[in-house]
Legacy VTK file of the C-alpha trace (Angstrom):
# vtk DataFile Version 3.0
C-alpha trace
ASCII
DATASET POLYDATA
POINTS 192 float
-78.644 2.107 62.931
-80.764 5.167 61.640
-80.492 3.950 58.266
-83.462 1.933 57.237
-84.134 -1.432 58.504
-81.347 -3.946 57.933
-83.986 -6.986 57.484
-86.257 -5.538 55.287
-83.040 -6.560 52.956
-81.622 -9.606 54.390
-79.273 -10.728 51.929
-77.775 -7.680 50.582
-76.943 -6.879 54.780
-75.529 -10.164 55.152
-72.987 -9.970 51.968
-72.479 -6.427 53.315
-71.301 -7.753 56.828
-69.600 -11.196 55.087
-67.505 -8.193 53.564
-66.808 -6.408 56.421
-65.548 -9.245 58.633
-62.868 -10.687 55.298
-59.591 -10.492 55.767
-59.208 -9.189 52.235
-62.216 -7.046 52.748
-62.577 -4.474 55.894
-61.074 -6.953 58.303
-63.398 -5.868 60.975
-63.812 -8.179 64.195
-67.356 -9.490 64.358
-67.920 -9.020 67.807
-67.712 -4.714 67.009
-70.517 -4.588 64.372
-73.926 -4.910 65.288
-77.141 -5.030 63.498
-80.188 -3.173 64.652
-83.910 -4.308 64.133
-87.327 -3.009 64.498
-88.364 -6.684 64.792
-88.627 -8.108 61.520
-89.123 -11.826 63.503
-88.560 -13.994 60.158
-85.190 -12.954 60.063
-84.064 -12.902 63.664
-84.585 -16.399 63.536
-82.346 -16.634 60.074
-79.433 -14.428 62.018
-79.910 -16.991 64.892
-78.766 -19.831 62.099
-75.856 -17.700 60.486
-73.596 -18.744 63.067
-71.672 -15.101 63.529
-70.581 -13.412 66.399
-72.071 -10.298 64.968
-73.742 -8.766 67.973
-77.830 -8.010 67.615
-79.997 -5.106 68.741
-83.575 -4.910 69.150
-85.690 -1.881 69.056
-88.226 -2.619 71.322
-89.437 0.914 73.208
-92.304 -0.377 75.341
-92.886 -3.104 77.651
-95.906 -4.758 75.934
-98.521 -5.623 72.333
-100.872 -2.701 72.771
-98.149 0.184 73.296
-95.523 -0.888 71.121
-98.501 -1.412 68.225
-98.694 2.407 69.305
-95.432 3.281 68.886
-94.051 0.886 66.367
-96.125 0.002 62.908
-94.217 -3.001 62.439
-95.901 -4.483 65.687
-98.995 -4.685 63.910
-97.117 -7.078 61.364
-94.802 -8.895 63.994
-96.334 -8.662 67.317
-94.785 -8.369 70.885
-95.178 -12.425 71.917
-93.461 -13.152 68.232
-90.841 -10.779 68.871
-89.794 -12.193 72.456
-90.404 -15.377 71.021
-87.727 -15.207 68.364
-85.433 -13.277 70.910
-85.565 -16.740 72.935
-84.174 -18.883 70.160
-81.809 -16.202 69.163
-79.849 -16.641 72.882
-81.261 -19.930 73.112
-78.974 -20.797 68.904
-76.271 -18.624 69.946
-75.718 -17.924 73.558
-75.295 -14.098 73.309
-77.306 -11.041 74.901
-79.530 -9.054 72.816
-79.038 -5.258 73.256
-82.863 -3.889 73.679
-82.778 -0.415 72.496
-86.051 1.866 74.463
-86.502 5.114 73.640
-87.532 7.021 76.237
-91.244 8.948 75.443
-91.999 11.537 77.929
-95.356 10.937 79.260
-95.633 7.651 76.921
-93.207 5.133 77.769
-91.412 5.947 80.428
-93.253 5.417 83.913
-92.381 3.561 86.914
-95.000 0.502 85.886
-93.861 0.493 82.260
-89.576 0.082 83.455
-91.745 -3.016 86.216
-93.085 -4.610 82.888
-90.386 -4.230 80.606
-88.290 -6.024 83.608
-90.769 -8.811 84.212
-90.543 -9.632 80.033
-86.918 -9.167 79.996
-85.696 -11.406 83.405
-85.747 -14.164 81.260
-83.183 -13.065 79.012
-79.622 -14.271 80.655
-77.584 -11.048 80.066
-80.045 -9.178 78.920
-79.145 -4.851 78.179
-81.317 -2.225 77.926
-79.524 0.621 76.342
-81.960 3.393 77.292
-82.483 6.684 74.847
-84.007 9.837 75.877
-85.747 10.601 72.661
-85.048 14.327 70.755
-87.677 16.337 69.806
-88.294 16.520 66.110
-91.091 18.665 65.068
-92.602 16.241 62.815
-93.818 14.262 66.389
-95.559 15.230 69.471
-92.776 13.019 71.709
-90.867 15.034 74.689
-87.676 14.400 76.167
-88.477 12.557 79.604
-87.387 14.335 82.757
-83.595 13.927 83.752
-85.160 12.061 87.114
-87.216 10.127 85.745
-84.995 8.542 83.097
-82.348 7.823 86.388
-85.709 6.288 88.217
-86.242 3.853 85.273
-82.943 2.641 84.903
-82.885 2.353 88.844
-86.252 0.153 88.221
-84.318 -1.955 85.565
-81.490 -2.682 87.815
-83.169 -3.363 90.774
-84.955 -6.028 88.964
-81.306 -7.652 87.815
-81.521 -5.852 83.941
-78.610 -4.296 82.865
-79.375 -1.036 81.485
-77.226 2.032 80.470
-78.170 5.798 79.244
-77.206 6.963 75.861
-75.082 9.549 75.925
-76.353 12.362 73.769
-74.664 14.746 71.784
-75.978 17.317 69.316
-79.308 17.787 70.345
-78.274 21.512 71.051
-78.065 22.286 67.295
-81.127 19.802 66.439
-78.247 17.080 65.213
-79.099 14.531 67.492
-80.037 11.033 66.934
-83.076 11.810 64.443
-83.237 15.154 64.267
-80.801 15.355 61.671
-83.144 13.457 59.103
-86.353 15.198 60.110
-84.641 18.621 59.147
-83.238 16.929 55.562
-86.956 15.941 55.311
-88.288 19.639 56.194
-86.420 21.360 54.017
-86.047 18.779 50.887
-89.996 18.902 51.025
-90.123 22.903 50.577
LINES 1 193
192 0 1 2 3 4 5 6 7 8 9 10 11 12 13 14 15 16 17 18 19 20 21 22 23 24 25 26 27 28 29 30 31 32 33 34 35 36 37 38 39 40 41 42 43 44 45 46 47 48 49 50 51 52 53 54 55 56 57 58 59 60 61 62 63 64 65 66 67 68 69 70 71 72 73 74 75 76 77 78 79 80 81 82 83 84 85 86 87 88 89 90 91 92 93 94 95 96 97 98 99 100 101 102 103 104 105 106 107 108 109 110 111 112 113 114 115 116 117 118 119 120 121 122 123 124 125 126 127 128 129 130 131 132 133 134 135 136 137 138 139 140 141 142 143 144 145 146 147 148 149 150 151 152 153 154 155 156 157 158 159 160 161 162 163 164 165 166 167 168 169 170 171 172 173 174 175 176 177 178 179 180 181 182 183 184 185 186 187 188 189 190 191
């Protein structure tokens, strides 16, 4: 994750991974890798048909077509239906949960109605887990952290409605390290 998107280069990420999980490569277990996607929908449905246990993560970070187009360029490309569609046949081919990574926008993304909607799409999903990320300032956006209470009230909203969800647990934010932040400042200061 935080890397680039993995699908933009489909085959060079699946040797990569074929690697990984050898026995005469890394010898890594399959089901402690996972690949993370913006929603790139041609090739969820081609990691559907791999037949791995390689566990898949979904950026999604808003309940519906209009914000996420908002929030997410590649929505305009693969929009929000297409997305959930191919997240169907992914459980559907495979019969494991997707991880649905939300960043948390203060103000944008994170109110009571959007954690209702993002429940109603997801109750579908059998397992379904919302791994919830209060987003870092960076001064290169106009995003704010969401309130410690309201970030508790959404993931209250999620469960309530039978979605697991978790809180990333943050660390470096303090010394502008955090998820993101780190980049942004490489960017600031390589473009000076």
């Amino acid at each position: 994750m935080g890397i680039g998107e993995p699908f933009e280069n489909y085959d060079a990420v699946m040797t990569f991974l074929k690697v990984m999980i050898h026995p005469k490569g890394l010898n890594i277990g399959q089901r402690h890798i996972t690949v993370s996607t913006s929603g790139i929908v041609p090739n969820i449905y081609r990691f559907a048909d791999e037949d791995t246990q390689i566990n898949l993560a979904i950026s999604i970070h808003a309940p519906n077509d209009a914000l996420r187009s908002k929030l997410m360029p590649v929505n305009r490309r693969f929009p929000f239906a297409d997305l959930i569609e191919a997240c169907r046949y992914y459980v559907a081919k495979t019969g494991r949960r997707i991880t649905f990574e939300y960043a948390l926008m203060g103000g944008v993304n994170d109110q009571p109605e959007h954690a209702e909607e993002l429940a109603q799409v997801l109750k579908t999903f059998p397992h379904a887990h919302v791994n919830l990320i209060p987003v870092n300032f960076v001064s290169e956006r106009n995003f704010v952290r969401t309130e410690r209470d309201d970030i508790f009230n959404f993931q209250r909203i999620l469960e309530r409605n039978k979605i697991n969800a978790t809180i990333r647990r943050e660390q470096g934010s303090d010394i502008a390290a955090a998820c993101g932040q780190s980049r942004a400042k490489h960017m600031e200061s390589g473009a000076r």
